[in-house]
N, C-alpha and C positions, 0 to 999 in steps of 0.2 A: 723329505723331512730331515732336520739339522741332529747331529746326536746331541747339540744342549739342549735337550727337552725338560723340561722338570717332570713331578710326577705324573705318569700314565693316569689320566682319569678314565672312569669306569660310563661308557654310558650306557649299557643293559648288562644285563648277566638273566640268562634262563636254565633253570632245571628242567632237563627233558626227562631225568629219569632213573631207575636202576636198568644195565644191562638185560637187554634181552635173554629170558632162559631158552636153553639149545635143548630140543626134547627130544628124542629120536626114539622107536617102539621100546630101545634096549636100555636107554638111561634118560636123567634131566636131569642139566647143572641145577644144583638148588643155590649154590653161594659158591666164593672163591676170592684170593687175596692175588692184589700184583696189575697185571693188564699194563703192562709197560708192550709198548710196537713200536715195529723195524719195519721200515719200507725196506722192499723186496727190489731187485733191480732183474734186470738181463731176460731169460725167459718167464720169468716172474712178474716181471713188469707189472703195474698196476693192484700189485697184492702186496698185505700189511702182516707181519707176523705177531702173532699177539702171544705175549709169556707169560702165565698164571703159576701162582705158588699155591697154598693150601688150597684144594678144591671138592667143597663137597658135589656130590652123586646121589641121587638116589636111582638106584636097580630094581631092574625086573626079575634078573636071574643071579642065583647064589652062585660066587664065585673063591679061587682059594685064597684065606686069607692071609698068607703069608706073601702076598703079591705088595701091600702098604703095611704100614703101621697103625695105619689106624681102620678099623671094622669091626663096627657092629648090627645087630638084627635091628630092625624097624619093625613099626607094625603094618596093616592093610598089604602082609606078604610080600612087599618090597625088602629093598637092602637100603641103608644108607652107606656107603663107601668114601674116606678121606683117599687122595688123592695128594702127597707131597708138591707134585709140578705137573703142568701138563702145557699145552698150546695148540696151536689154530691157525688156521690165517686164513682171512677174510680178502674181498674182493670190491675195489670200488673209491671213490676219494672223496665220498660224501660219508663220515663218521656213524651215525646212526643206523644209514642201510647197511655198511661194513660190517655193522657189530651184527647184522642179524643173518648175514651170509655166515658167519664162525664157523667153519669146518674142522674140528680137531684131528688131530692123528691118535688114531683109534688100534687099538692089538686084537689081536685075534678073533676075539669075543665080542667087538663092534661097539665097545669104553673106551675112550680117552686113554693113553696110556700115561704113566711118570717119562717123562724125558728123561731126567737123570733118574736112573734108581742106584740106590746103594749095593755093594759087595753084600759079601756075607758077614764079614768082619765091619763095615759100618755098619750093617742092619743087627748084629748082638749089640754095635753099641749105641744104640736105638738111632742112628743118623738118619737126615733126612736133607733136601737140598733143595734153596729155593732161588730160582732164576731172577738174576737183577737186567740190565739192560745188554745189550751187543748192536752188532753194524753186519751189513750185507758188505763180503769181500769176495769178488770170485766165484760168483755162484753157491757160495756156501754161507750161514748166519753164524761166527763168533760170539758169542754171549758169557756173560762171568755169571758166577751162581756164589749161596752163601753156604757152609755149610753146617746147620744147625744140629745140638744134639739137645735130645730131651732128658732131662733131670729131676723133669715134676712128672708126673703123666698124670695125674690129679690136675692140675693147673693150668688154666689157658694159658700162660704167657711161663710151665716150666720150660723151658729152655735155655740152652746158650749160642751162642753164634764163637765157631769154633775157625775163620775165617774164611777165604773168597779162592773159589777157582777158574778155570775158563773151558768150554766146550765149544764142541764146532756141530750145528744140524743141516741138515740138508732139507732145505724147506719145501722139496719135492716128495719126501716119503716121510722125514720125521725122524729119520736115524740120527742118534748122535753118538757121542765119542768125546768123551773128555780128558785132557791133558793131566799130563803130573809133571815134573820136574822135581829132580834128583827123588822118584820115589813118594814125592807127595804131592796129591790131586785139590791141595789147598796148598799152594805155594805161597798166597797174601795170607799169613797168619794174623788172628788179632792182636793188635800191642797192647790196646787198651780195654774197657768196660767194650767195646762195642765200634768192630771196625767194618764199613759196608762198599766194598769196592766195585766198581763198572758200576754206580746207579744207573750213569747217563757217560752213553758212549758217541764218539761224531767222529768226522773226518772232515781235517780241513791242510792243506797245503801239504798234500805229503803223509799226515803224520795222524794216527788215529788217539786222539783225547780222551783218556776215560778217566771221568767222575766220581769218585769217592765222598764218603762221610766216615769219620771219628767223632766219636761221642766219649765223655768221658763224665760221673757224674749225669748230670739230667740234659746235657747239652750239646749238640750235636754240630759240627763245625766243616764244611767243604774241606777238600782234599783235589788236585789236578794231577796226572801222571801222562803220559802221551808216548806211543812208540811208534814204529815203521809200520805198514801193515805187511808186511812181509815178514814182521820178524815177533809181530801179535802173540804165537807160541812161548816164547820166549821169554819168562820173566826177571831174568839177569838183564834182558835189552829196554828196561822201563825205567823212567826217571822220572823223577818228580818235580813240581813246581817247588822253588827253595825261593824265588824273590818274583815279587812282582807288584813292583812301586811303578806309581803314576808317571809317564815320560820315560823310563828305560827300560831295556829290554830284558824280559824276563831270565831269568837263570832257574839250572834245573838241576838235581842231584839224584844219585843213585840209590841212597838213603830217604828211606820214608821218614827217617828220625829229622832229616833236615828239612821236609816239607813246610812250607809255610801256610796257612790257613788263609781261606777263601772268605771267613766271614762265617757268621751263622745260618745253621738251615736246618733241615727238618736230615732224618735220617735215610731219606729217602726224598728224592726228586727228580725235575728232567730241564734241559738246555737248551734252547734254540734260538737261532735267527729270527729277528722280526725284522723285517721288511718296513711293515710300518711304522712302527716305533724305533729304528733307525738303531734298534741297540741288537746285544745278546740278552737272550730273560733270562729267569734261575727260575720258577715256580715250586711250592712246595703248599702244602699245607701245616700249617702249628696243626699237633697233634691234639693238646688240651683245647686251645683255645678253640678250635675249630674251623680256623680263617683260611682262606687264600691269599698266599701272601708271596710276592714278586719282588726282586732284585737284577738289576741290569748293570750293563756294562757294552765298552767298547771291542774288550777281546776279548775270546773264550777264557784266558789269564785272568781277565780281572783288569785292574781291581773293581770289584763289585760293589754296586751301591748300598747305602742302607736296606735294610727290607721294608718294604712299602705294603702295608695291610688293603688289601682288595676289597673283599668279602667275607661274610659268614658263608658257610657251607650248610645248604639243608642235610638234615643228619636226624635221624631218631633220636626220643626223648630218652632213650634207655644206655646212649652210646657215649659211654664215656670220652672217648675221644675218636677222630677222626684221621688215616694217615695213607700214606701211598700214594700222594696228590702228585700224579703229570698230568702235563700237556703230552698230544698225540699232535706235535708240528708237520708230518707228514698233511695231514690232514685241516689246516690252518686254510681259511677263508680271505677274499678280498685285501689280499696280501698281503694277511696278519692282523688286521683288524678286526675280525672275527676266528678266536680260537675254541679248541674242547680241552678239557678238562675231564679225569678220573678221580675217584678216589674211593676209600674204604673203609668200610667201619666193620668195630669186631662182631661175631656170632653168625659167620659164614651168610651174611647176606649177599646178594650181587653188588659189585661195583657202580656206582654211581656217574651221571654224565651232566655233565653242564658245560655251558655254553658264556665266554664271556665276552664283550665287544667293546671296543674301548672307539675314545669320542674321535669326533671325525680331523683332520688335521685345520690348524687354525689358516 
């Protein structure tokens, strides 16, 4: 297929469902936000690592609750337990069975554990930290996280996003370890209302792309940065996209103040290759509106199409909006003509799956 394609027509889209609950004698997931995965390589091979941010629990056994920030009593003698971050990884390269193998890394007590947990000094300042995307380097998963603090505790949405750091886990045990630079474990500060770094992370030529959003006011706009993978630690060694006009070659600066804008997008999204549609996607979901909504392109650069509206998203009548919409391209069918899709609505319900397929080639 040629890249002058016009727009990708839709010819099915099916809702398979919300994510399977994981129940094990000692817990079950009840809800959780995020579900962004990383193909695994090397002895891992054939496994997908999956990243969740808020994640409710409900327990059999009372446990101490200075372990999260958020706990409290239920009834019928259970516990309900929040959960800042946790992960999984799954087995398989058909999406639905994947999602029903979830194996978590689990602590002592046989729950899920926080990947990242706070100090002491982030946990008085109520911090908490939620995993955006990363890449398999070296046997080890790189991933950035955001880092949130809470300023309502009344409030579903008191928080702020106080900005983005990077960790490295070992997707054999689940250990991780997260970086600082000159003394601070959030090196990407926010500049503005709301800054979301690594949404979507890739490697291509060398050189590892990781995907940002700045929102400012109600609107949320791409960001591109790209480093060695060798030098990933490293946030003095990250440049940003500064140009990237049609027909020349991209320029990049050291200043995120000079980055140039990818276009519009949701605050959160994911990138990949189609094969079939002969482009790069961008997927995301409009938050209010509810839609699936898709922008392509020739290079990871850009420059990127308009946004092309997909779908409505089935969603609860209760759910004010809809957000966290990737693609899972590990997992991408009949060489991209059949993808999956996630995404999220508020009030800790499970993530949502669907399925879209687009028409056959002329």
């Amino acid at each position: 297929m040629t890249n002058n394609i016009g727009q990708p027509r839709i010819h099915s889209s099916r809702y398979i469902g919300r994510f399977p609950q994981t129940r094990t004698p000692t817990y079950c997931v009840a809800g959780q936000d995020g579900a962004q995965s990383i193909t695994l390589g090397g002895q891992h091979s054939g496994k997908t690592l999956f990243l969740f941010s808020d994640t409710l629990l409900l327990t059999s056994q009372r446990r101490d609750p200075g372990h999260s920030p958020f706990h409290m009593a239920s009834p019928a003698g259970t516990e309900s337990l929040f959960l800042a971050n946790c992960a999984a990884v799954a087995e398989g390269s058909e999406l639905p069975a994947a999602l029903r193998s979830l194996r978590y890394f689990e602590d002592a007590e046989g729950r899920p554990l926080e990947i990242l947990e706070p100090d002491a000094r982030e946990r008085f300042r109520q911090m908490r930290f939620w995993p955006e995307h990363g890449i398999f380097l070296d046997g080890l998963v790189y991933f950035y996280y955001l880092g949130v603090q809470t300023v309502d505790a009344g409030s579903a949405w008191g928080f702020r996003n106080l900005g983005a750091g990077l960790a490295e886990l070992d997707p054999g045990t689940g250990q991780t370890r997260r970086f600082s630079a000159r003394g601070d474990s959030l090196p990407w500060r926010n500049p503005v209302a709301d800054f979301h770094f690594g949404v979507h992370v890739t490697l291509e030529d060398n050189w590892v792309y990781v995907f940002a959003s700045l929102r400012d006011s109600i609107q949320s706009f791409g960001r591109l940065a790209r480093v060695r993978p060798n030098r990933i630690t490293e946030p003095e060694e990250y440049t940003f996209l500064s140009s990237n006009q049609a027909g020349e070659e991209p320029t990049w600066s050291r200043d995120l103040a000079e980055s140039c804008s990818l276009g519009h997008t949701a605050s959160e999204f994911s990138v990949s290759w189609n094969a079939w549609l002969g482009k790069y996607t961008m997927l995301y979901v409009e938050e209010y509106c509810k839609r699936l909504v898709m922008r392509t392109a020739d290079h990871l650069w850009g420059p990127w199409g308009e946004p092309q509206d997909l779908i409505g998203v089935p969603h609860q009548k209760s759910s004010a909006l809809a957000y966290l919409g990737f693609e899972h391209a590990g997992f991408q069918q009949e060489n991209g003509r059949k993808i999956y899709v996630t995404y999220c609505e508020p009030h800790f319900s499970s993530a949502s799956l669907l399925t879209v397929t687009f028409d056959r080639r002329h």
